[in-house]
C-alpha positions as CSV (number, residue, x, y, z in Angstrom):
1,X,0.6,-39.1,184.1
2,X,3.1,-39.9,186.8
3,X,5.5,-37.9,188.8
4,X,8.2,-40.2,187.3
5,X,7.4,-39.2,183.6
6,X,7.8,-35.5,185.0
7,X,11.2,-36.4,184.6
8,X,11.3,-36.8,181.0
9,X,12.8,-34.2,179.2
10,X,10.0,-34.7,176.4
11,X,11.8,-33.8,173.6
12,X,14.5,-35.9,171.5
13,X,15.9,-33.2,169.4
14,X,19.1,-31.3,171.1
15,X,17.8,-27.6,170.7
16,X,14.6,-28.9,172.2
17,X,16.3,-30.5,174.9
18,X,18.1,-27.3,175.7
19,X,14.6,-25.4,175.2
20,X,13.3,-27.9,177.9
21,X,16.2,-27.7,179.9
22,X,16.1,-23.9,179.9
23,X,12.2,-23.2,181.1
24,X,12.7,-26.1,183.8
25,X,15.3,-24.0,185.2
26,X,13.1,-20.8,185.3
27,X,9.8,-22.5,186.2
28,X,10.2,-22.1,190.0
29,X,10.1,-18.5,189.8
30,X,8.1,-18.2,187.0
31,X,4.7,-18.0,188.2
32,X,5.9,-15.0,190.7
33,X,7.3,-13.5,187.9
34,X,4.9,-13.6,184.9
35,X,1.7,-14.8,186.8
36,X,-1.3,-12.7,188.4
37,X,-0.6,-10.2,191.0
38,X,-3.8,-8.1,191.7
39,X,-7.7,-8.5,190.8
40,X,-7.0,-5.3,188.1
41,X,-4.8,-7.6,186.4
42,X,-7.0,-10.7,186.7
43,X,-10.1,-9.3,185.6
44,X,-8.8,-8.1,182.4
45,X,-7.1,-11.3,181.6
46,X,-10.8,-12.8,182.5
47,X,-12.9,-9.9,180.6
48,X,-10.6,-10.7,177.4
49,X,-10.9,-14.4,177.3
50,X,-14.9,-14.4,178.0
51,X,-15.1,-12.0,174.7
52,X,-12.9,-14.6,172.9
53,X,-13.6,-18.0,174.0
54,X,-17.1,-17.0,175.2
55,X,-18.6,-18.3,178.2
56,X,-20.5,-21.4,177.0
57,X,-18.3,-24.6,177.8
58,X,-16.1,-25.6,175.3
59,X,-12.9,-28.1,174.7
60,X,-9.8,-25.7,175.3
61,X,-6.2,-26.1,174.1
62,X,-3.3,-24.6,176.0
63,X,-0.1,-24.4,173.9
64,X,2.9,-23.9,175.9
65,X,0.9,-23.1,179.0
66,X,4.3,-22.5,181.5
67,X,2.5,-22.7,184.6
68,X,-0.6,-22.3,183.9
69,X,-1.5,-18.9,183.6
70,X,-4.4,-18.6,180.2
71,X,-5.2,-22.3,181.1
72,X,-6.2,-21.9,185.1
73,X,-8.2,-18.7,183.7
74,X,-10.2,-20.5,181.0
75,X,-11.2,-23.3,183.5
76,X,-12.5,-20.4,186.4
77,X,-15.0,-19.4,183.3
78,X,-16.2,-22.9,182.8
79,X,-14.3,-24.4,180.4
80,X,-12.8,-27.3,179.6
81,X,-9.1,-27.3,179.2
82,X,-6.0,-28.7,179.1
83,X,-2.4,-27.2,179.1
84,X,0.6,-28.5,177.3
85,X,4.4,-27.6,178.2
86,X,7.8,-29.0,176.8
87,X,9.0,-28.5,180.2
88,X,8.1,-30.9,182.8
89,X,9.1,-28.0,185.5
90,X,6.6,-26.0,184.1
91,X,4.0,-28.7,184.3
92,X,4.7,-29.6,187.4
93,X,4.4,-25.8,188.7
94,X,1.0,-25.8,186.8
95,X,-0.4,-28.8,188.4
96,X,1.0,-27.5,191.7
97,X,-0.9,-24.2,191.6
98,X,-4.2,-26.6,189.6
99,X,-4.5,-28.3,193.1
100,X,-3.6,-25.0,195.4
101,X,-6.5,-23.5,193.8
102,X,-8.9,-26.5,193.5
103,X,-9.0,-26.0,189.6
104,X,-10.4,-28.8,186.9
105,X,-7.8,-27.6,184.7
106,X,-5.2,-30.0,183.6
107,X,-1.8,-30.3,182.8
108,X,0.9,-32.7,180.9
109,X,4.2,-32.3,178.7
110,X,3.6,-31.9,174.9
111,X,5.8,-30.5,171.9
112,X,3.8,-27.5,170.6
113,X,5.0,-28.9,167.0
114,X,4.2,-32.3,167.1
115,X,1.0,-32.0,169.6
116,X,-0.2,-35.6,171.2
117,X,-3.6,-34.6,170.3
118,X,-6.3,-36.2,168.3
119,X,-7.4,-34.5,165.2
120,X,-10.2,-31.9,165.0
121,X,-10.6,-32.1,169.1
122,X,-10.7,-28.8,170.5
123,X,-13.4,-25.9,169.9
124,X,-10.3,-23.5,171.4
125,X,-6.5,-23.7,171.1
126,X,-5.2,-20.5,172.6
127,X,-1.1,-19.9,173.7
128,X,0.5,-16.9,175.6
129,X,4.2,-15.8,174.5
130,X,4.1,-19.2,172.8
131,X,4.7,-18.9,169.2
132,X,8.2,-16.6,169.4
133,X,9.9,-19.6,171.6
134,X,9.8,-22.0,169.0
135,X,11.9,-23.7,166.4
136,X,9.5,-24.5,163.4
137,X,6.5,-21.8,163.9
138,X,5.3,-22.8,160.7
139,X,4.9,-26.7,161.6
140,X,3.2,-25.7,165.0
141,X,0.7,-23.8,164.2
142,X,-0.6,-26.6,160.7
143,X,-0.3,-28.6,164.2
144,X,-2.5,-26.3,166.0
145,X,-5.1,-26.4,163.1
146,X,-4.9,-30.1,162.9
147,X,-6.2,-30.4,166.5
148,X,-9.1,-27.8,166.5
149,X,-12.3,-28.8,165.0
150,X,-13.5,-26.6,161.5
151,X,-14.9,-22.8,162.4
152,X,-12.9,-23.3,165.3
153,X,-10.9,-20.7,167.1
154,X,-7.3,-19.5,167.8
155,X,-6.1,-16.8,169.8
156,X,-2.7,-15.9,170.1
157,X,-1.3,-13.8,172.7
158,X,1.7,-11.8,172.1
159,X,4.0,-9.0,173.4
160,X,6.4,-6.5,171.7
161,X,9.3,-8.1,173.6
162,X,12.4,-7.4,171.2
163,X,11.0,-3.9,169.9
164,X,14.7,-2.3,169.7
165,X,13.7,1.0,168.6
166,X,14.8,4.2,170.0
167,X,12.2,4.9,172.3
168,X,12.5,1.7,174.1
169,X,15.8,1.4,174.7
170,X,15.9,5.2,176.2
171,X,13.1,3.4,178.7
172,X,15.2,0.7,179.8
173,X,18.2,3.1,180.5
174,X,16.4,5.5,182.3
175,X,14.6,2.1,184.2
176,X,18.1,0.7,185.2
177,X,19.6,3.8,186.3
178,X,16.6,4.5,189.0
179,X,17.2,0.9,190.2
180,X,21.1,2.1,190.3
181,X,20.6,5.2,192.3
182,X,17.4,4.7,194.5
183,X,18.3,0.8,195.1
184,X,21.8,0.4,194.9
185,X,21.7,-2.5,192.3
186,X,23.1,-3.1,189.3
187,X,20.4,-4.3,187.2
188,X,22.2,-4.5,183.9
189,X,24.3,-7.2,185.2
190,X,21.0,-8.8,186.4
191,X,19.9,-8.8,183.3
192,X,23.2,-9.8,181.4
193,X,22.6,-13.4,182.9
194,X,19.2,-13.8,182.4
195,X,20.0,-13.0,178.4
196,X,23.4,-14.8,178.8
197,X,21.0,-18.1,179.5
198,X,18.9,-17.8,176.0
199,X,20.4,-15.1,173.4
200,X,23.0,-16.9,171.5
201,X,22.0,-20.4,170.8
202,X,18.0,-18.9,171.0
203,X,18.9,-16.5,168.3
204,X,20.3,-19.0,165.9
205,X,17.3,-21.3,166.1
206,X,14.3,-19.6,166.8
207,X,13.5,-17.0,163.7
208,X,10.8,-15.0,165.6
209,X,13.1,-13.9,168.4
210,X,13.2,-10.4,166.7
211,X,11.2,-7.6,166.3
212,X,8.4,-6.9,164.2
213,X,6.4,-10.2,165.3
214,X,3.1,-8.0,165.6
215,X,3.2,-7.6,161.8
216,X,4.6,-10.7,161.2
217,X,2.1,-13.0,163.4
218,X,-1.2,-12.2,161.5
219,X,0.5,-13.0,158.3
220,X,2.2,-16.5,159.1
221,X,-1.1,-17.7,160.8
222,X,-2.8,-17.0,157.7
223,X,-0.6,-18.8,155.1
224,X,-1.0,-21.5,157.9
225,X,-4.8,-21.9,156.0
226,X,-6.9,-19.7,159.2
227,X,-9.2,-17.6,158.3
228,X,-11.1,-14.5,160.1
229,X,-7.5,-13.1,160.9
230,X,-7.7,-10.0,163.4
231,X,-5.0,-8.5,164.9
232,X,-6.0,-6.9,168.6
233,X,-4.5,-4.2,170.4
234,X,-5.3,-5.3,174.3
235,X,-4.9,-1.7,176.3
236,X,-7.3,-3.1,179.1
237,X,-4.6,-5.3,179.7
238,X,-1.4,-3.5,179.1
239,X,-2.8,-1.0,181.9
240,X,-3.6,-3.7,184.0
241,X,0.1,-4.8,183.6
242,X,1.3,-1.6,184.5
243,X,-1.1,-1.2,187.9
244,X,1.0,-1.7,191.0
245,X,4.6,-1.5,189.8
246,X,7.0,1.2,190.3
247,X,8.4,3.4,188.3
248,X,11.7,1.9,187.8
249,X,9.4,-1.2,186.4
250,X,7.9,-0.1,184.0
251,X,10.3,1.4,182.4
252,X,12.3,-1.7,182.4
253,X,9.7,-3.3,180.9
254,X,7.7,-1.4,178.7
255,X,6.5,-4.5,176.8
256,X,2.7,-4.5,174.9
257,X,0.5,-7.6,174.9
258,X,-1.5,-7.9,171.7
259,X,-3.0,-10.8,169.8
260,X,-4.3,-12.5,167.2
261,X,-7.0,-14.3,167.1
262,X,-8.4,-16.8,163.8
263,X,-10.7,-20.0,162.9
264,X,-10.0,-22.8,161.2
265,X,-12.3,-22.6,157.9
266,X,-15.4,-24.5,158.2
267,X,-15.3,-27.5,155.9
268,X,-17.2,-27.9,152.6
């Protein structure tokens, strides 16, 4: 694909436009953000996939692949794989980092609803704080059982990220007022206008921006016709999240990482 197609927003619907619109404009600090900081981090993303997509080459599916992160992974084990974005800033960072790191991972725009994928095609479709960000989770994920092949696998990973229960919220005080007193910044405000940028118009059209999406996950992918649906807790990770930030940040974000992982049935 060219450079020039980059361009195209990739979506003709308006909230999809404004979905587009809205991970361009965080896709240059995304990667530094939400991407791999230390080996403690990176071997437990890498120890998890290997149990789940296994080692032996296969064809893998990245849904909603931001800048790369599950896809560029998957490849350095030996797979096959290809990562799909809405947001041409997103695939643009992903190819960017693809070449940095001499990776055979690749990287082009594509609706997780509607993917532009050929039927039965991949032995893996797997997506990383995918599912919550979209419009129709329903029609994605028939999509994403259109495009695997039968017996095939999905794995879903997922994070606690609206839990608004008592205990969290306590965390995220006591997180901002450290940053307040030891740093001198007002980190509520900071994040005022990150939320400011998604919670309104997001929260009328996306119906799993809310909590409880560990329960409700397993149960949506399985009226989507999967089978073999398992629900993970992922502590290796979630520790490896944790390693190497302060205090202040991990109270601010307190967030677990689980998934779900499922095959499409074999056919009879």
């Amino acid at each position: 694909m060219s450079e020039a197609h980059l361009e195209d927003p990739g979506a003709a619907e308006p909230f999809k436009r404004t979905l587009a619109t809205y991970w361009n404009d965080r896709s240059g600090a995304f990667d530094r953000e939400q991407g791999i900081r230390n080996s403690q981090q990176k071997q437990a993303w890498l120890g998890f996939l290997s149990r789940t997509a296994g080692t032996e080459p296969k064809a893998v599916l990245d849904v909603g692949t931001g800048p790369g992160f599950l896809a560029l992974l998957l490849a350095e084990l030996g797979h096959h794989v290809k990562g799909l974005d809405l947001s041409p800033g997103m695939v643009a960072q992903a190819r960017r980092i693809a070449a940095e790191r001499g990776s055979s991972a690749t990287f082009d725009i594509g609706d997780a609803e509607s993917l532009p994928e050929a039927d039965a095609s991949y032995d893996v479709l797997v997506s990383r704080n995918v599912l919550w960000t979209l419009p129709r989770p329903e029609r994605a994920l028939a999509d994403w059982r259109r495009v695997l092949k039968p017996g095939s696998l999905l794995v879903v990973v997922d994070g606690n990220w609206f839990d608004d229960s008592l205990g969290y919220r306590f965390q995220h005080f006591l997180g901002h007022l450290i940053v307040l007193v030891i740093r001198f910044k007002n980190s509520w405000a900071a994040e005022r206008r990150l939320r400011q940028g998604y919670d309104r118009e997001f929260d009328a059209n996306l119906p799993l921006k809310s909590p409880g999406n560990r329960r409700r996950f397993p149960r949506l992918i399985a009226e989507a016709g999967f089978t073999d649906v398992r629900l993970l807790n992922l502590p290796e990770i979630n520790r490896a999240e944790r390693a190497g930030k302060r205090l202040a940040e991990r109270l601010l974000h307190p967030y677990q990482f689980f998934a779900v992982v499922a095959r499409r049935a074999e056919e009879r």
